[in-house]
Biotite code that builds the C-alpha atoms (Angstrom):
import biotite.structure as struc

atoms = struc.array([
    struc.Atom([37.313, 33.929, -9.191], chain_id="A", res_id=1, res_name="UNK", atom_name="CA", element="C"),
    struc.Atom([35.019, 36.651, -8.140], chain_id="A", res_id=2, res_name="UNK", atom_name="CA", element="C"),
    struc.Atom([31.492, 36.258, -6.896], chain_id="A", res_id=3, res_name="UNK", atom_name="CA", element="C"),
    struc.Atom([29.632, 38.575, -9.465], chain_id="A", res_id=4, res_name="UNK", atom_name="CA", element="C"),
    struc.Atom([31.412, 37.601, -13.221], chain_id="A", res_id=5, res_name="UNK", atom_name="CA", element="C"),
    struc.Atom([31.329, 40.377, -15.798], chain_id="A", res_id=6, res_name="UNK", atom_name="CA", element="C"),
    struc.Atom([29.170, 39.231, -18.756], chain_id="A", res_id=7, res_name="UNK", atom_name="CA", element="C"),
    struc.Atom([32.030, 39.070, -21.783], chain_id="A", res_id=8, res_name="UNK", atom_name="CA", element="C"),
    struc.Atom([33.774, 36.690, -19.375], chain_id="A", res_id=9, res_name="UNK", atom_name="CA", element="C"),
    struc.Atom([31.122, 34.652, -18.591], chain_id="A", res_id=10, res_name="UNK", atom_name="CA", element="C"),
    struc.Atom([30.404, 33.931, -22.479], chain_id="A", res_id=11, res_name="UNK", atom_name="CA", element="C"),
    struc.Atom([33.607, 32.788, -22.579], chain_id="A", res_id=12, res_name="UNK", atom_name="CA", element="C"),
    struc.Atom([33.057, 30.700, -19.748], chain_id="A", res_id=13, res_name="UNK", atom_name="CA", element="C"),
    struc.Atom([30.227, 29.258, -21.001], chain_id="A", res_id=14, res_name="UNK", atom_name="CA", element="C"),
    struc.Atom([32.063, 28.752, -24.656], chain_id="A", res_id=15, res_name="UNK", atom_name="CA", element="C"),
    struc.Atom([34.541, 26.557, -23.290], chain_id="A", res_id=16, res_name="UNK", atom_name="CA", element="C"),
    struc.Atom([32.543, 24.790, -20.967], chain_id="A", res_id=17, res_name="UNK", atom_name="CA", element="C"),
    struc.Atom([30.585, 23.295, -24.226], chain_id="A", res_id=18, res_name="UNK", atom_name="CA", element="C"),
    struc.Atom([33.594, 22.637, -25.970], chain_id="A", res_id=19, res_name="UNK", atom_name="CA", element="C"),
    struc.Atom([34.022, 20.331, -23.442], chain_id="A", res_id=20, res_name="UNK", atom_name="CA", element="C"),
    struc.Atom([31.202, 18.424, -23.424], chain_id="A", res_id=21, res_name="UNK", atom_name="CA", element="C"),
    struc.Atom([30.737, 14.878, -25.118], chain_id="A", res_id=22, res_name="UNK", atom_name="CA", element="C"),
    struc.Atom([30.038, 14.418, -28.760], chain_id="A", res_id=23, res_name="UNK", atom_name="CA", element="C"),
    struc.Atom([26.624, 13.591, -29.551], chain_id="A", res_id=24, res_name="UNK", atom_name="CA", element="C"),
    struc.Atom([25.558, 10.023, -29.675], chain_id="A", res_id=25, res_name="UNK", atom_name="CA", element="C"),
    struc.Atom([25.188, 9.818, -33.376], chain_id="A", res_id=26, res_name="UNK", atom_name="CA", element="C"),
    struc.Atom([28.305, 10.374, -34.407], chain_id="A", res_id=27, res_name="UNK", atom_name="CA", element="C"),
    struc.Atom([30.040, 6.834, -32.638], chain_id="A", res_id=28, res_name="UNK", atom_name="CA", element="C"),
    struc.Atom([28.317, 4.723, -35.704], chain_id="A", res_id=29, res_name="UNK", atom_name="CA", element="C"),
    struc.Atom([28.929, 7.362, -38.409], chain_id="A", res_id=30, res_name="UNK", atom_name="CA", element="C"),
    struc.Atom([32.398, 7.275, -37.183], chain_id="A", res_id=31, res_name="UNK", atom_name="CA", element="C"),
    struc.Atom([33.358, 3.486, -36.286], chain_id="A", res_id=32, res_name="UNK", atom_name="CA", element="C"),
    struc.Atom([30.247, 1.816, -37.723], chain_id="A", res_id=33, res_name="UNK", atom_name="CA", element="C"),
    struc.Atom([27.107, 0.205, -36.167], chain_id="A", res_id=34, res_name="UNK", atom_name="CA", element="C"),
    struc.Atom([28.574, -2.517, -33.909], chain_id="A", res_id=35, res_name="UNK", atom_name="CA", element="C"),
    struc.Atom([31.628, -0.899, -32.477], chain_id="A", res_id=36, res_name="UNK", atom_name="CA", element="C"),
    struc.Atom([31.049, 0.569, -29.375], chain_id="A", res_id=37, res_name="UNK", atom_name="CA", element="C"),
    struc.Atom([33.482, 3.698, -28.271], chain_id="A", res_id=38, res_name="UNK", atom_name="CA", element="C"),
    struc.Atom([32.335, 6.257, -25.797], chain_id="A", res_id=39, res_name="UNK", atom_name="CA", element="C"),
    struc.Atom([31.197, 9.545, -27.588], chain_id="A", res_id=40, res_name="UNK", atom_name="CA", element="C"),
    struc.Atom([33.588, 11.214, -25.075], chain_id="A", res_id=41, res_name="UNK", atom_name="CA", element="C"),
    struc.Atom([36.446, 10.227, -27.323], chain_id="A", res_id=42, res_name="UNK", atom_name="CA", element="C"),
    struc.Atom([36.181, 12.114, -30.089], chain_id="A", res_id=43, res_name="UNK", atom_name="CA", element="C"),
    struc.Atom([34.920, 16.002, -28.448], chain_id="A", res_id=44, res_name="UNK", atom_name="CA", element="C"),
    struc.Atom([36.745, 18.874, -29.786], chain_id="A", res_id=45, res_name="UNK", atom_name="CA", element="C"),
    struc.Atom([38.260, 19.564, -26.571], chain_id="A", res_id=46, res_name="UNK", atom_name="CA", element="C"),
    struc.Atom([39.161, 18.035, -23.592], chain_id="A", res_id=47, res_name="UNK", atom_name="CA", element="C"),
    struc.Atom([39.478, 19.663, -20.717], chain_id="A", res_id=48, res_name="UNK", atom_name="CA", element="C"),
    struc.Atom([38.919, 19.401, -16.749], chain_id="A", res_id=49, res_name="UNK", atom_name="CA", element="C"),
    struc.Atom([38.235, 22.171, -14.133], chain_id="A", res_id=50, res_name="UNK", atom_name="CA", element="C"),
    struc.Atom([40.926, 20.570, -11.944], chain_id="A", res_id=51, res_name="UNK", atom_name="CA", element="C"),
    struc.Atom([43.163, 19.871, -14.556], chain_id="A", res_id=52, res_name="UNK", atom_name="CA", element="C"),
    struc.Atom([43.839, 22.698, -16.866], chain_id="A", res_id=53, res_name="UNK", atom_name="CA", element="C"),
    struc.Atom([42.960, 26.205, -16.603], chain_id="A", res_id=54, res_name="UNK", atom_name="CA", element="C"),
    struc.Atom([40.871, 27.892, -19.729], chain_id="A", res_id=55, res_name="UNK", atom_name="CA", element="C"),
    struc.Atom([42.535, 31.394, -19.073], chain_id="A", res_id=56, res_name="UNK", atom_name="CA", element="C"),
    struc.Atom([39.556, 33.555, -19.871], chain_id="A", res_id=57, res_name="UNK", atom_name="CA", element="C"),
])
């Protein structure tokens, strides 16, 4: 990818790079309840790894 990234394209950037973060702390005991523990990484709307799979933008 080029050095200097053209503005539209680096909002999309940034867009999927949140999509991709984990879900927020809160949500594991509204989910599962208070004493199940899961990783908040689990349920994120998207998953998705620089090395793995390509966003196309």
């Amino acid at each position: 990818m080029a050095r200097h990234k053209h503005p539209s394209r680096k909002k999309r950037l940034a867009k999927r790079h949140r999509q991709t973060r984990w879900a927020p702390f809160w949500t594991v005991p509204k989910i599962y309840g208070k004493n199940r523990r899961v990783h908040p990484g689990r349920h994120t709307a998207k998953k998705r790894s620089w090395r793995r799979t390509k966003t196309g933008a």
